[in-house]
Biopython code that builds the backbone (N, CA, C, O; Angstrom):
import numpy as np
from Bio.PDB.StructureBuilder import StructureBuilder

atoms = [
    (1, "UNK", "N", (-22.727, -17.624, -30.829)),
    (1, "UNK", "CA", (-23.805, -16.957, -30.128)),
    (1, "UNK", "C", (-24.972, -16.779, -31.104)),
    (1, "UNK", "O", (-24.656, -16.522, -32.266)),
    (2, "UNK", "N", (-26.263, -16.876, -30.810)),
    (2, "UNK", "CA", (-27.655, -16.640, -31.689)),
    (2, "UNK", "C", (-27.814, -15.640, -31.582)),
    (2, "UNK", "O", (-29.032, -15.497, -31.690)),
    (3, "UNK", "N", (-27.209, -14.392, -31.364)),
    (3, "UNK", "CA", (-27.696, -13.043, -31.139)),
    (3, "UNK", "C", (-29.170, -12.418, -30.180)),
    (3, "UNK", "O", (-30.185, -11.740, -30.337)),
    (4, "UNK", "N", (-28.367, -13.258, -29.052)),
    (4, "UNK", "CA", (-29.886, -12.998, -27.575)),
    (4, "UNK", "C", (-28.821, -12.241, -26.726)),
    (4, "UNK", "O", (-27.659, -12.545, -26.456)),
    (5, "UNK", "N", (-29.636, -11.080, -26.362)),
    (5, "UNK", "CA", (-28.737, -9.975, -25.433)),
    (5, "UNK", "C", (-28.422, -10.901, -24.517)),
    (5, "UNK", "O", (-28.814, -12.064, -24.431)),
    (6, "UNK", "N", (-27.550, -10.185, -23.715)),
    (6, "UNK", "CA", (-27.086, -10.867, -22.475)),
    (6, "UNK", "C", (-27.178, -9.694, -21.717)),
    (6, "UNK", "O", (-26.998, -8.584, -22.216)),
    (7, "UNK", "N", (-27.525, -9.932, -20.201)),
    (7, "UNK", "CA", (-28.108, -8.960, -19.002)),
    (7, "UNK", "C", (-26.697, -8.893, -18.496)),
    (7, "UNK", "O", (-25.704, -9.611, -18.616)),
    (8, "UNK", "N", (-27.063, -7.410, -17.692)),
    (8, "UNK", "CA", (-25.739, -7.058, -17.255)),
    (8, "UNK", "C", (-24.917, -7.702, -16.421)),
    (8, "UNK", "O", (-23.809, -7.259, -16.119)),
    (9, "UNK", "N", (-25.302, -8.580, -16.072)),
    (9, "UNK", "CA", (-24.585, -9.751, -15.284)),
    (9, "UNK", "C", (-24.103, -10.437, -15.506)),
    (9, "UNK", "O", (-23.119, -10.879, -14.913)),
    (10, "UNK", "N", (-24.732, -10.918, -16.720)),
    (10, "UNK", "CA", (-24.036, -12.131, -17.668)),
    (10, "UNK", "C", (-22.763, -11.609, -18.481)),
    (10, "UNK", "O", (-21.698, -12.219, -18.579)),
    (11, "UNK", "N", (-23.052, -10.439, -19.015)),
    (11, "UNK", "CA", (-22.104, -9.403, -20.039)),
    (11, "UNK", "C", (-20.942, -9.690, -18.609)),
    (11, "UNK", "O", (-20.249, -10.703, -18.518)),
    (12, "UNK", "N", (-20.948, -8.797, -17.810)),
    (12, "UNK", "CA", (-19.658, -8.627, -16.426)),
    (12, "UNK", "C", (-18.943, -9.940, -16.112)),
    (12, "UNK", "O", (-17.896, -10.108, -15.488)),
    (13, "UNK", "N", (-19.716, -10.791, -16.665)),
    (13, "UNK", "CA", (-19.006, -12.585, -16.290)),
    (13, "UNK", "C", (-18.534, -12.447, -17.538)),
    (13, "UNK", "O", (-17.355, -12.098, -17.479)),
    (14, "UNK", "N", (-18.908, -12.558, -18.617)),
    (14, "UNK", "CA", (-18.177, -12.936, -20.132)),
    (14, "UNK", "C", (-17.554, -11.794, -20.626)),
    (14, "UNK", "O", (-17.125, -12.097, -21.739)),
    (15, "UNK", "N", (-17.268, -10.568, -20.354)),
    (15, "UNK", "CA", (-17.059, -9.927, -21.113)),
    (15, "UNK", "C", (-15.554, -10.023, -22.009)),
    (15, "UNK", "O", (-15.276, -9.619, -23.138)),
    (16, "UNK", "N", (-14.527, -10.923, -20.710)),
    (16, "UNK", "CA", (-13.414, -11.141, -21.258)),
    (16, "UNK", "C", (-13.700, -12.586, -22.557)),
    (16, "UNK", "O", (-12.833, -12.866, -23.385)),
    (17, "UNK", "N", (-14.755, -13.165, -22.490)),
    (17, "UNK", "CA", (-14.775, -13.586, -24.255)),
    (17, "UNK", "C", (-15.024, -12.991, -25.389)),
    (17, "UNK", "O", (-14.582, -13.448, -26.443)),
    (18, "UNK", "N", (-15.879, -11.723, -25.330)),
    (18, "UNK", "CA", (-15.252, -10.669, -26.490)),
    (18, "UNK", "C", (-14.619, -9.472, -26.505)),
    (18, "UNK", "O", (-14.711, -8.660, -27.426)),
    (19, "UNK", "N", (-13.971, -9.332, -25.503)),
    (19, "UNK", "CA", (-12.968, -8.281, -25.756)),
    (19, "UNK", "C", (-11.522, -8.481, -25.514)),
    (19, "UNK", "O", (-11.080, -9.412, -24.841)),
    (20, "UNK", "N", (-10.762, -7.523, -26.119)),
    (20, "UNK", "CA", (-9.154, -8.154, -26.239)),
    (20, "UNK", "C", (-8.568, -8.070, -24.675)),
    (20, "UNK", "O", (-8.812, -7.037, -24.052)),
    (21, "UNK", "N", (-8.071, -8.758, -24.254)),
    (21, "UNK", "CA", (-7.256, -8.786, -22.967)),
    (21, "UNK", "C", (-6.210, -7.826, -22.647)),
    (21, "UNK", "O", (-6.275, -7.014, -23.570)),
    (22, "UNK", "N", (-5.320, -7.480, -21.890)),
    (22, "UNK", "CA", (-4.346, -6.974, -21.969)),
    (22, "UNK", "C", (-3.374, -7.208, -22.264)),
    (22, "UNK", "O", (-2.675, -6.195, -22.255)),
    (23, "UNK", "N", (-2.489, -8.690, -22.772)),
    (23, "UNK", "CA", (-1.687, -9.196, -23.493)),
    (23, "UNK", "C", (-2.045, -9.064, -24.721)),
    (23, "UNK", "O", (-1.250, -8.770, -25.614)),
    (24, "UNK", "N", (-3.054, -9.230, -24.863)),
    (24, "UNK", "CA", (-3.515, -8.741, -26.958)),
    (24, "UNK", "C", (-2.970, -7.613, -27.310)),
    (24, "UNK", "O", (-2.196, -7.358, -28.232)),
    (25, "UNK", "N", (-3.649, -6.654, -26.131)),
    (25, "UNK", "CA", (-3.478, -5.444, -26.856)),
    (25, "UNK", "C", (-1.891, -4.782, -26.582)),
    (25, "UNK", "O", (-1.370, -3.971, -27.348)),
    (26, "UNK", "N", (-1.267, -5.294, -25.362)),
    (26, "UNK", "CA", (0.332, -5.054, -25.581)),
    (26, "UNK", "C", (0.812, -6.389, -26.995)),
    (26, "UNK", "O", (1.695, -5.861, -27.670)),
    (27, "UNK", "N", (0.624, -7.224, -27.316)),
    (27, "UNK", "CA", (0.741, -7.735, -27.919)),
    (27, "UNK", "C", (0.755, -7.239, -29.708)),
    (27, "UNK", "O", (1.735, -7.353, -30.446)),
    (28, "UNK", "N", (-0.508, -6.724, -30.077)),
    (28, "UNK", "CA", (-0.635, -5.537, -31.136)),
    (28, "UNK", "C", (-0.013, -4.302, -31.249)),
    (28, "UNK", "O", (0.136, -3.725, -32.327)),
    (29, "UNK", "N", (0.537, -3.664, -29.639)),
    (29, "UNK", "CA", (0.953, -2.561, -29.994)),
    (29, "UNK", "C", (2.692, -3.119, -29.985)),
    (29, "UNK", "O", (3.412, -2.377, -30.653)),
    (30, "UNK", "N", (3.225, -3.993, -29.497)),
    (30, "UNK", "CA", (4.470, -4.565, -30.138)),
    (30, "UNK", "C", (4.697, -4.567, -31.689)),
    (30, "UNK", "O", (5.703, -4.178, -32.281)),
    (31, "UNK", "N", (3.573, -5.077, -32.208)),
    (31, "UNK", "CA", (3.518, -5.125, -34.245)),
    (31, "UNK", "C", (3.949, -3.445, -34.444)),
    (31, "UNK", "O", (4.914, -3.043, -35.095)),
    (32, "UNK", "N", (3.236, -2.837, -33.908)),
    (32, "UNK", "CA", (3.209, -1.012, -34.805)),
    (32, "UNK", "C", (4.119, -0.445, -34.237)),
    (32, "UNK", "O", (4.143, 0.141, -33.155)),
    (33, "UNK", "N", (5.218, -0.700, -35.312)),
    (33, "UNK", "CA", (6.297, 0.228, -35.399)),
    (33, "UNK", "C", (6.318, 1.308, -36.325)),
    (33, "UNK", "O", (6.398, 1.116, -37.539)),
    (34, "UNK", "N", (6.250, 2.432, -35.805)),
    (34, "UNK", "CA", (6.603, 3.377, -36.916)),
    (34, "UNK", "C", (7.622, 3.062, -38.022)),
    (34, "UNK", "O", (8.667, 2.439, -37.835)),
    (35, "UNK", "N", (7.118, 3.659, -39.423)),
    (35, "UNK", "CA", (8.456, 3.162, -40.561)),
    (35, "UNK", "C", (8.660, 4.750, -41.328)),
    (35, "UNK", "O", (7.828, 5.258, -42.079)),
    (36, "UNK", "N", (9.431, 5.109, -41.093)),
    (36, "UNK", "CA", (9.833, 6.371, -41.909)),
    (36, "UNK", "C", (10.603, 6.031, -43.077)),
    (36, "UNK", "O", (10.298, 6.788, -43.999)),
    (37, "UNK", "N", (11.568, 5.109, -43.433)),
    (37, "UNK", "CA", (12.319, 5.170, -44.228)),
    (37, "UNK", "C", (11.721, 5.148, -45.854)),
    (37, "UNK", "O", (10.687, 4.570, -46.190)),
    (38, "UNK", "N", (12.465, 5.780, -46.603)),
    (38, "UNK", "CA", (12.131, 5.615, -48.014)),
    (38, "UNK", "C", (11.876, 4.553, -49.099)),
    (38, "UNK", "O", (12.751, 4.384, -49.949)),
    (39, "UNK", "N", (10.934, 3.945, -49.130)),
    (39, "UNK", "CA", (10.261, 2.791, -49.922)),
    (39, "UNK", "C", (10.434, 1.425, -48.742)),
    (39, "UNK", "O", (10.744, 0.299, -49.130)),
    (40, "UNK", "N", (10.182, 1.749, -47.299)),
    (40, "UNK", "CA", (9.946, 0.959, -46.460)),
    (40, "UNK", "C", (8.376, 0.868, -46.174)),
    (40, "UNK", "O", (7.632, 1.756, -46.590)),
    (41, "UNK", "N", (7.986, -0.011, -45.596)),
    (41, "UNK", "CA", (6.177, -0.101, -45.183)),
    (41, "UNK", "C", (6.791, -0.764, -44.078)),
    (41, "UNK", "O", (7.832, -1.359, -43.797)),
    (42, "UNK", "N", (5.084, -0.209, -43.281)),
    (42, "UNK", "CA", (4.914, -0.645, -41.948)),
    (42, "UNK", "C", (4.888, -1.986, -41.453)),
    (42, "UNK", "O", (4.044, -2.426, -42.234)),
    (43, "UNK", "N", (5.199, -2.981, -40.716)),
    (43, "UNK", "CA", (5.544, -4.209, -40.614)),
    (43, "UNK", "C", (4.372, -5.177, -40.539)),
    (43, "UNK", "O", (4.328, -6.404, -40.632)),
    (44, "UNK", "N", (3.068, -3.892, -40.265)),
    (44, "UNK", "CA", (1.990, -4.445, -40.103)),
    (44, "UNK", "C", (0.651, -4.465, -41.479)),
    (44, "UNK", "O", (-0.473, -4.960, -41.400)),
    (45, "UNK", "N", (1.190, -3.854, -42.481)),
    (45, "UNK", "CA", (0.843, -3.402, -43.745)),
    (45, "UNK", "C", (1.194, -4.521, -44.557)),
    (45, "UNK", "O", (1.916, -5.381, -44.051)),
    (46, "UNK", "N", (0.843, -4.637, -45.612)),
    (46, "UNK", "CA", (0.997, -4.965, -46.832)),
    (46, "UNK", "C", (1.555, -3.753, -48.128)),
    (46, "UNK", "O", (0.837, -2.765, -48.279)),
    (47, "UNK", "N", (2.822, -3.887, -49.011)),
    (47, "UNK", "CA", (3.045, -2.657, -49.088)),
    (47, "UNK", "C", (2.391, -3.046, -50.869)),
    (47, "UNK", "O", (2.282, -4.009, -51.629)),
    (48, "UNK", "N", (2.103, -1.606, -50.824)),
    (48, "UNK", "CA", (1.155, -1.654, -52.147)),
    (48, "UNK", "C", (1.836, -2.170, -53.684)),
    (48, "UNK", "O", (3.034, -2.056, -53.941)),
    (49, "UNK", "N", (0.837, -2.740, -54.606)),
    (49, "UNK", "CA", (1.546, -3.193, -56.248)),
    (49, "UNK", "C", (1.790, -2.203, -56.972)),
    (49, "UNK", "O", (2.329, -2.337, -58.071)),
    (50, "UNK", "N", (1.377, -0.851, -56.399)),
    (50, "UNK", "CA", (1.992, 0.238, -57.122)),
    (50, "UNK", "C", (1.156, 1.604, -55.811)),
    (50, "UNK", "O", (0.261, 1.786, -54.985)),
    (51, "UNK", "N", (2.403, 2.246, -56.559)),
    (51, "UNK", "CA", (2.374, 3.682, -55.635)),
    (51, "UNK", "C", (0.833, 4.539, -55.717)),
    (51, "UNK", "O", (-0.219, 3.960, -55.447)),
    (52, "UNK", "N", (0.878, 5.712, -56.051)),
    (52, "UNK", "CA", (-0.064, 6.529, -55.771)),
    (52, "UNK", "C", (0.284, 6.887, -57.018)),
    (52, "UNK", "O", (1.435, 6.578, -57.327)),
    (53, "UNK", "N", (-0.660, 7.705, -58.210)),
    (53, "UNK", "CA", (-0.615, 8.036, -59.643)),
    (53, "UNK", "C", (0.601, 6.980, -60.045)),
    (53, "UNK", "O", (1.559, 7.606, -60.498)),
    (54, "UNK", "N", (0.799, 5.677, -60.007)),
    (54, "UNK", "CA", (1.503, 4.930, -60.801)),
    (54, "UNK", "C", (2.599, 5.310, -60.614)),
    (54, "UNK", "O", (3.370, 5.097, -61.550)),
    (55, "UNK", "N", (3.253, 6.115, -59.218)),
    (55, "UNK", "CA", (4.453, 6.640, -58.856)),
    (55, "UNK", "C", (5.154, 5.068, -58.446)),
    (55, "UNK", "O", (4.357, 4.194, -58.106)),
    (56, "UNK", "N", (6.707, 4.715, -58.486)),
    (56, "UNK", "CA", (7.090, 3.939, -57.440)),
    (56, "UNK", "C", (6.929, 3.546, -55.855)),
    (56, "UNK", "O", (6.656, 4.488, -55.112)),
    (57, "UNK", "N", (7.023, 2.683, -55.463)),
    (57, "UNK", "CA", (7.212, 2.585, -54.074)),
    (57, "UNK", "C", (8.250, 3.775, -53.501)),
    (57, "UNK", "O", (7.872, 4.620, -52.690)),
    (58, "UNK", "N", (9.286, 3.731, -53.911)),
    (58, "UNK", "CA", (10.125, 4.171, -53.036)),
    (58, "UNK", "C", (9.987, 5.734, -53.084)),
    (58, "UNK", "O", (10.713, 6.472, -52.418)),
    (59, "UNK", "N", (8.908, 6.222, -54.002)),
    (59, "UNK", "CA", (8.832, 7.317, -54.454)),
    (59, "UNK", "C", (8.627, 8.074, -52.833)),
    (59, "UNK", "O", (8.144, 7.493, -51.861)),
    (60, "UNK", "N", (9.222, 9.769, -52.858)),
    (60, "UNK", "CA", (9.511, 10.380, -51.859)),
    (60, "UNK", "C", (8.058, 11.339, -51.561)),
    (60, "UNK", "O", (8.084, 12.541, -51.822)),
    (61, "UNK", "N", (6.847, 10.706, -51.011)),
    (61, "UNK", "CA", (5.765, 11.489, -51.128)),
    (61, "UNK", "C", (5.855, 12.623, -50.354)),
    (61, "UNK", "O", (5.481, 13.742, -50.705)),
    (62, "UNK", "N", (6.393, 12.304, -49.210)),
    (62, "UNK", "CA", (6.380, 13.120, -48.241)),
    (62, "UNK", "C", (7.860, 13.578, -47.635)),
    (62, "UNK", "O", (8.541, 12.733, -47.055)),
    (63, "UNK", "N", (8.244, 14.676, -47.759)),
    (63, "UNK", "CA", (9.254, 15.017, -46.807)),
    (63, "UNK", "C", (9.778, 15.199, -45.214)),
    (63, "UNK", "O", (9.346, 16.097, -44.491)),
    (64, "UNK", "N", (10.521, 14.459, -44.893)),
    (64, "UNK", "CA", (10.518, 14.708, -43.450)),
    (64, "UNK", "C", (11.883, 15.463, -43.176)),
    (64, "UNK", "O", (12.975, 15.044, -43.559)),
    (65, "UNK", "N", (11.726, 16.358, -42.630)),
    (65, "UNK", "CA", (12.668, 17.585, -42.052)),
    (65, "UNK", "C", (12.898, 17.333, -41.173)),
    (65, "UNK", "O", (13.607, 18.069, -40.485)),
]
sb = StructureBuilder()
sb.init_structure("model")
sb.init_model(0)
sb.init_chain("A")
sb.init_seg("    ")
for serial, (resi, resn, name, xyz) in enumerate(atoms, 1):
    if name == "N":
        sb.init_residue(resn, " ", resi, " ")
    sb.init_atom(name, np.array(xyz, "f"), 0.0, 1.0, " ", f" {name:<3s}", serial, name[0])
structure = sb.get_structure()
């Protein structure tokens, strides 16, 4: 696109070429699984080359009760 608005008519015909569909977005929310476990990361993350103050990964930042 050259960056020329598009009128509201045109937007209501295209809009499904820039925005996510409804299979995308059930699709993305399939990826985000919650991860609680200890020195686990989220499936959708990259898990970090080092912790927080040079702590380990598996280090216990947070407690869950």
């Amino acid at each position: 696109m050259a960056g020329n608005l598009l009128s509201d008519g045109e937007w209501g015909k295209r809009r499904g070429e820039f925005l996510p569909s409804d299979s995308d977005r059930d699709f993305i929310e399939s990826l985000m699984k919650p991860q609680s476990e200890p020195g686990a990361f989220a499936s959708w993350i990259a898990s970090p080359k080092v912790g927080i103050d040079n702590k380990p990964g598996d280090f216990e930042y947070v407690k869950i009760a």
